[in-house]
C-alpha positions as CSV (number, residue, x, y, z in Angstrom):
1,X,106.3,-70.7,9.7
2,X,107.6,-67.4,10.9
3,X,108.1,-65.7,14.5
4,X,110.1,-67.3,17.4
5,X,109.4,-70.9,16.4
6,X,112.0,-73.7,16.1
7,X,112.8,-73.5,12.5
8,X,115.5,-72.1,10.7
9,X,115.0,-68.5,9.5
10,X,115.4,-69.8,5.5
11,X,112.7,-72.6,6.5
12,X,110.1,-70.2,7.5
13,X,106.8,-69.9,6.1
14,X,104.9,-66.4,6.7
15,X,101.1,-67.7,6.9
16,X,100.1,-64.7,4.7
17,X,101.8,-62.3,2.4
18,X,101.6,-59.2,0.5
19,X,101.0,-59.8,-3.2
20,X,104.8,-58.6,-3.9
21,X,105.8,-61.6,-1.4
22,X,107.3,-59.0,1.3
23,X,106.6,-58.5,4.8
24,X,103.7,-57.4,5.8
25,X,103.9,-54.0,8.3
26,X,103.3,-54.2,11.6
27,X,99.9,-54.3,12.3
28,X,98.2,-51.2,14.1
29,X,94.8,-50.1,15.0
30,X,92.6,-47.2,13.9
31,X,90.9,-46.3,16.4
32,X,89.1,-43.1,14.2
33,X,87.1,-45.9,12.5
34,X,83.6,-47.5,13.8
35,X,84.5,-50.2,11.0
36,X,81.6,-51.7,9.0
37,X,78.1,-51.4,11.2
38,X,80.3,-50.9,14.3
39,X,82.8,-53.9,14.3
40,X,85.9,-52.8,15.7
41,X,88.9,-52.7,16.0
42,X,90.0,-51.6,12.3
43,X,93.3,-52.6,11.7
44,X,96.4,-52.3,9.5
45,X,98.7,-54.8,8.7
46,X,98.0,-58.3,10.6
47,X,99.8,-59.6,13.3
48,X,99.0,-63.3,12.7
49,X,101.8,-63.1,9.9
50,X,104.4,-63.5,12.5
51,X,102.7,-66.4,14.0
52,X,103.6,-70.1,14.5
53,X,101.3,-72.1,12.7
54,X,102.2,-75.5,12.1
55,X,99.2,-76.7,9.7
56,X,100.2,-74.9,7.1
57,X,102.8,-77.6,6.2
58,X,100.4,-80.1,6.0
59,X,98.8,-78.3,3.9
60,X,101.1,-77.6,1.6
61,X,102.5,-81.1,1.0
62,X,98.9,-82.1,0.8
63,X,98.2,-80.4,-1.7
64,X,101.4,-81.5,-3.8
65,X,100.2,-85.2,-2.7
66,X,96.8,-84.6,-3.8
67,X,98.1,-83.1,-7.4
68,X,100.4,-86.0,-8.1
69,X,97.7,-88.2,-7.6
70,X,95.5,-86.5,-10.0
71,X,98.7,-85.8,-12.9
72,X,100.7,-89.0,-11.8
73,X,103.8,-86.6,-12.2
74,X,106.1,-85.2,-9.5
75,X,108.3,-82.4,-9.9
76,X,111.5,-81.9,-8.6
77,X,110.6,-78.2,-7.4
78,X,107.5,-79.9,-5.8
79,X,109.6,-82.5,-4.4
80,X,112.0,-80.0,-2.9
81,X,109.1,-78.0,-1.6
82,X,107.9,-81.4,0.2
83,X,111.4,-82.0,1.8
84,X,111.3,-78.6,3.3
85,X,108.0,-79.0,4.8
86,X,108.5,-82.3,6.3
87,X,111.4,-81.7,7.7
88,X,110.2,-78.6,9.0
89,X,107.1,-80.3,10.7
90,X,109.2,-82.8,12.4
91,X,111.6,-80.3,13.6
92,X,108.5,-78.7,15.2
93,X,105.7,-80.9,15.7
94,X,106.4,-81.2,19.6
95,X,106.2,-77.5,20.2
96,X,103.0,-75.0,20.8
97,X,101.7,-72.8,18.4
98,X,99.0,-70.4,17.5
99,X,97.2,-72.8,15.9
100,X,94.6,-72.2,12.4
101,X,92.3,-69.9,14.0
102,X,95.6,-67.6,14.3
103,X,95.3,-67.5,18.3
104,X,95.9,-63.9,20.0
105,X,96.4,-65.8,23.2
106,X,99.8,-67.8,24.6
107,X,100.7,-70.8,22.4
108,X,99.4,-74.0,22.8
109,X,99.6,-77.6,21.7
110,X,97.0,-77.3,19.6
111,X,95.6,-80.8,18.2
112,X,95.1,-79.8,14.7
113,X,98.3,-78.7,14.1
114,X,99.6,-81.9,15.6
115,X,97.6,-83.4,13.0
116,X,98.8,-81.4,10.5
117,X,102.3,-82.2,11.0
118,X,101.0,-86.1,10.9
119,X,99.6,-85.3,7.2
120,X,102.9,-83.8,6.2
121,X,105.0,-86.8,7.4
122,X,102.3,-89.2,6.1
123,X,101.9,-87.9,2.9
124,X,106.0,-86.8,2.7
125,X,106.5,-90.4,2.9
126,X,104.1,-92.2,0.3
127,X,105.9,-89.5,-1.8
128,X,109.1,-90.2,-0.9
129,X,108.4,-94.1,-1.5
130,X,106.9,-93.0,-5.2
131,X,110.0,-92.0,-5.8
132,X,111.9,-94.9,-4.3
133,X,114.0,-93.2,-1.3
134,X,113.2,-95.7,0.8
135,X,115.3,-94.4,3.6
136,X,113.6,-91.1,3.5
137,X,110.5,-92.9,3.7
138,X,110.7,-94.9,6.3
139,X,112.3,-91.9,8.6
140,X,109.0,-90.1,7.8
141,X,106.9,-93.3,8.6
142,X,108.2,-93.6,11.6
143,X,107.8,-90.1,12.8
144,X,104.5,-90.2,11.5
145,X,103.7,-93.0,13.7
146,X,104.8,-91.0,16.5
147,X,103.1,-87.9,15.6
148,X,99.8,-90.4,15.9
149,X,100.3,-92.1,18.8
150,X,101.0,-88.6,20.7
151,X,97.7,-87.1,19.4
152,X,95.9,-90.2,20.1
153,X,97.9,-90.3,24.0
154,X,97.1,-86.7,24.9
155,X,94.3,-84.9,22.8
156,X,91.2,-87.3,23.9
157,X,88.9,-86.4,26.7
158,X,87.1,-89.4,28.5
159,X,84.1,-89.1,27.0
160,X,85.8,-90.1,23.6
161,X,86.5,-86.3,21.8
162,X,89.5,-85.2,20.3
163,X,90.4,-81.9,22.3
164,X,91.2,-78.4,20.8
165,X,94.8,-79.1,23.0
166,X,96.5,-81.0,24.6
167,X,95.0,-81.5,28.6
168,X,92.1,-79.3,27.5
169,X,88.4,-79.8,27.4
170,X,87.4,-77.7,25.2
171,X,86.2,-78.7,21.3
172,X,87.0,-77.2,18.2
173,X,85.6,-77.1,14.8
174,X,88.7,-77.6,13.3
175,X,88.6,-81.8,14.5
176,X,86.0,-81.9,11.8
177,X,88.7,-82.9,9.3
178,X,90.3,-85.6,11.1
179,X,88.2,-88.2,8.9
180,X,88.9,-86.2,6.0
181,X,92.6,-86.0,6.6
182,X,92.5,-89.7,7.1
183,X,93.8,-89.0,10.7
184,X,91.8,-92.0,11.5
185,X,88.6,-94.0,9.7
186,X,85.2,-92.3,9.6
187,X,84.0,-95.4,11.4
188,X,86.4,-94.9,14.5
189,X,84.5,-94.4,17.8
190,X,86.8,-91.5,18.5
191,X,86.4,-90.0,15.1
192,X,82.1,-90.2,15.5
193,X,81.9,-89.1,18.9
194,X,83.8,-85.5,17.9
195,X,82.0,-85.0,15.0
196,X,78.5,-85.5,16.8
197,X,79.4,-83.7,19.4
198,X,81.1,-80.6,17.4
199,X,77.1,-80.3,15.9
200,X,76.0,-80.5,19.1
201,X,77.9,-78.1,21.3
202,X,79.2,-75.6,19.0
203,X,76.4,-75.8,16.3
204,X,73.4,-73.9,16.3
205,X,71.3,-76.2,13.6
206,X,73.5,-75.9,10.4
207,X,75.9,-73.3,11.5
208,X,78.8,-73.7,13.0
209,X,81.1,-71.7,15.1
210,X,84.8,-72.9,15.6
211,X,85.0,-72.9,19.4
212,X,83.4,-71.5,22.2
213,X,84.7,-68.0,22.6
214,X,83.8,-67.9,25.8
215,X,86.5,-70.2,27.0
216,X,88.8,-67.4,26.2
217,X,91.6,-69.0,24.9
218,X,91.9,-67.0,22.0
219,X,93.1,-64.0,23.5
220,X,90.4,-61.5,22.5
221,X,88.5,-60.9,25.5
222,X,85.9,-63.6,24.7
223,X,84.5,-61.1,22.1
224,X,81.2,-62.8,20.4
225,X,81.7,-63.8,17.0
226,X,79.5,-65.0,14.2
227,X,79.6,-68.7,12.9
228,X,82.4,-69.8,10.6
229,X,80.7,-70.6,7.2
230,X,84.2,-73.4,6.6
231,X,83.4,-75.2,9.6
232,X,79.6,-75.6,8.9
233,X,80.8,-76.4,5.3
234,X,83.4,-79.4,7.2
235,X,80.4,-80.3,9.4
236,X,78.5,-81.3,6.2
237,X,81.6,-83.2,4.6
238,X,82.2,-84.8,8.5
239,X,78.4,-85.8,8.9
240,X,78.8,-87.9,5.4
241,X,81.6,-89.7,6.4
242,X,80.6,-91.0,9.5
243,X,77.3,-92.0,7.6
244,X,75.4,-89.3,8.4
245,X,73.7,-88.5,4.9
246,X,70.4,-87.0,6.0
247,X,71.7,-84.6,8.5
248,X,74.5,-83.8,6.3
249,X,72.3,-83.5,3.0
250,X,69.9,-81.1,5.3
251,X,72.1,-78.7,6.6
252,X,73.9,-78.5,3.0
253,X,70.8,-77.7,1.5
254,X,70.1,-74.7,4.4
255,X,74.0,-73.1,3.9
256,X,73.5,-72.8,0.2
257,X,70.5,-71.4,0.6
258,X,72.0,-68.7,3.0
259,X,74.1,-67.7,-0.2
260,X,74.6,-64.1,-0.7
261,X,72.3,-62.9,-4.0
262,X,75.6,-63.4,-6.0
263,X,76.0,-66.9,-4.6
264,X,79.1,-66.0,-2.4
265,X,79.2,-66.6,1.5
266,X,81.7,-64.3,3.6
267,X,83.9,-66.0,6.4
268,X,80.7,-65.5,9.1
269,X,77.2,-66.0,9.0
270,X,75.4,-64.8,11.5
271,X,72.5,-67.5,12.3
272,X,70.0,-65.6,13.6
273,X,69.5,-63.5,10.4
274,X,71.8,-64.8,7.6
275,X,73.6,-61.5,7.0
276,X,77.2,-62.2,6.0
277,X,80.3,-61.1,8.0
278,X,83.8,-60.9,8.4
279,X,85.7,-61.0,5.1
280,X,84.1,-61.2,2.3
281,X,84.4,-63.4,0.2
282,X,86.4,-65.9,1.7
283,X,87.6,-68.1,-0.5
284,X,88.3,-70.5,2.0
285,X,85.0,-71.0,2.9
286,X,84.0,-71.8,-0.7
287,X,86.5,-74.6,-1.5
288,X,85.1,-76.1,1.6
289,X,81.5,-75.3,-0.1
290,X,82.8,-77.6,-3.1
291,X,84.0,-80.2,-1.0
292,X,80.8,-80.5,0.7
293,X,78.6,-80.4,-1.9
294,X,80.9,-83.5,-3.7
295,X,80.8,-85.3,-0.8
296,X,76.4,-85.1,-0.5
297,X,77.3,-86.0,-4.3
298,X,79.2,-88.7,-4.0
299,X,77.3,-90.0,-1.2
300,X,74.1,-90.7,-2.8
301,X,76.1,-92.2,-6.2
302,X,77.2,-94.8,-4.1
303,X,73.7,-95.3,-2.6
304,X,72.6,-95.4,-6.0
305,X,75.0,-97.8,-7.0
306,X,76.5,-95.1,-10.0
307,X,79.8,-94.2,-8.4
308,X,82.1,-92.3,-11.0
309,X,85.1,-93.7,-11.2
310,X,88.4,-91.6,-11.0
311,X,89.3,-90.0,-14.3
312,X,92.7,-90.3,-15.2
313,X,95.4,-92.7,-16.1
314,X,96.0,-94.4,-13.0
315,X,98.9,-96.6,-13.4
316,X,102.0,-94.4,-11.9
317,X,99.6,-94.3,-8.7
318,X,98.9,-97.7,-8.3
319,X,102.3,-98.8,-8.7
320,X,103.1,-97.2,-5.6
321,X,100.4,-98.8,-4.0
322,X,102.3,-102.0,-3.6
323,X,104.4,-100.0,-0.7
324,X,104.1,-102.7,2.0
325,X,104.4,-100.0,4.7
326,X,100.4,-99.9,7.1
327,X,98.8,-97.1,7.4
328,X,99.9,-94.4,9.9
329,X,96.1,-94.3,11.1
């Protein structure tokens, strides 16, 4: 994290940076330049590295959670990564951010950074117990427990959805990962009626846009915007695990074929014609492409009975599997 947030100045995390790991300078617009076909502003420099963003700590011990399950090996540079992180989440987990759409407007308690700090904590602490620091552990149970139950108390509308914020009504594409984050199981009613409604109110058949703009909550002057190609990629991997196969193996099938001629897909799609916008390529958008198409994969495997299983020796893993500590969800 970076900017005016709660955590210590060697703690900080910059969301982006210059390849030479500096600062980035301060952003500034060029207002000379139409920009490509006429989409201005053209800027310099980008103000969202000085943001809060919390959700970039869960994904960063995420992805050291998801690599020692795959090389049953742990680090101790990794491990000291994942202390940092943790402890940084829980330092800041009660506080407003910017959120992952990088949020021009005031801070907010965005949900999915909530959640975010919950996968940090969750997945700090079946580390932790892998490497039998119980203490640590349970301290990071706990406060992943807590990190649950507050999401659960304050980001849920009556009708059943999980919010973009707190005391908001307004969705976001984002909440398509809770059943991939494990936030809760695909089958919860919570979990189903987000999704379902996510395709419904901010999709326009396959694509998908990350809020409604017009709510102007962002901070740019509820300027139209293309769909997000990553969120109608999460839609896909969403629809499969609430048991949505068809619609999920449909509208897979219509974003792949809306593939540039080299096969690439840019950070918009604009649904009316299919013309690529916004960066370009992302490569954001096409890990989420792979994860979608795995999980159409996977899907019918298991409908056919001829599930792979997981490649790998599996033994340091499933030791730590004996932890007797539930589930956060």
């Amino acid at each position: 994290m970076s900017g005016n947030g709660p955590v210590a100045d060697r703690e900080r995390l910059q969301v982006l940076y210059p390849v030479d790991g500096t600062r980035l300078p301060d952003e500034c617009e060029l207002d000379y330049l139409s920009g490509y076909a006429g989409s201005r502003p053209v800027r310099v420099g980008n103000a969202a590295s000085s943001q809060d963003q919390f959700d970039i700590l869960g994904a960063i011990v995420d992805c050291v959670y998801q690599h020692t399950k795959s090389r049953d090996s742990l680090s101790e540079r990794a491990w000291r990564i994942v202390v940092q992180a943790v402890e940084a989440a829980l330092s800041c987990w009660q506080q407003p951010d910017h959120g992952i759409w990088e949020s021009r407007g005031e801070r907010l308690h965005f949900t999915f950074s909530k959640v975010m700090c919950w996968v940090a904590a969750d997945r700090g602490a079946r580390l932790a117990a892998l490497r039998g620091e119980r203490k640590r552990a349970d301290r990071w149970w706990n406060a992943a427990l807590d990190i649950h139950a507050d999401v659960c108390a304050h980001a849920v509308r009556e009708d059943g959805c999980f919010t973009q914020s707190y005391g908001g009504d307004e969705l976001d594409a984002s909440l398509l990962l809770l059943p991939l984050v494990r936030f809760l199981s695909a089958d919860d009613p919570r979990v189903r009626a987000t999704v379902l409604k996510i395709a419904d109110e901010l999709g326009d058949g396959a694509f998908v846009y990350r809020y409604r703009t017009s709510a102007g909550v962002d901070g740019i002057n509820a300027e139209p915007e293309g769909s997000f190609t990553v969120c109608s990629f999460w839609l896909v991997s969403a629809l499969v695990e609430i048991g949505e196969l068809e619609r999920a193996r449909t509208n897979c099938e219509k974003l792949i074929g809306s593939a540039s001629s080299l096969g690439l897909y840019g950070e918009e799609l604009d649904p009316s014609t299919a013309r690529h916008l916004g960066n370009f390529p992302q490569a954001f958008t096409h890990l989420s492409l792979i994860n979608a198409v795995l999980h159409v994969i996977e899907a019918d495997q298991q409908a056919a009975a001829t599930t792979v299983g997981h490649a790998g020796s599996p033994t340091w893993w499933n030791a730590a599997g004996t932890d007797d500590r539930p589930n956060t969800a």
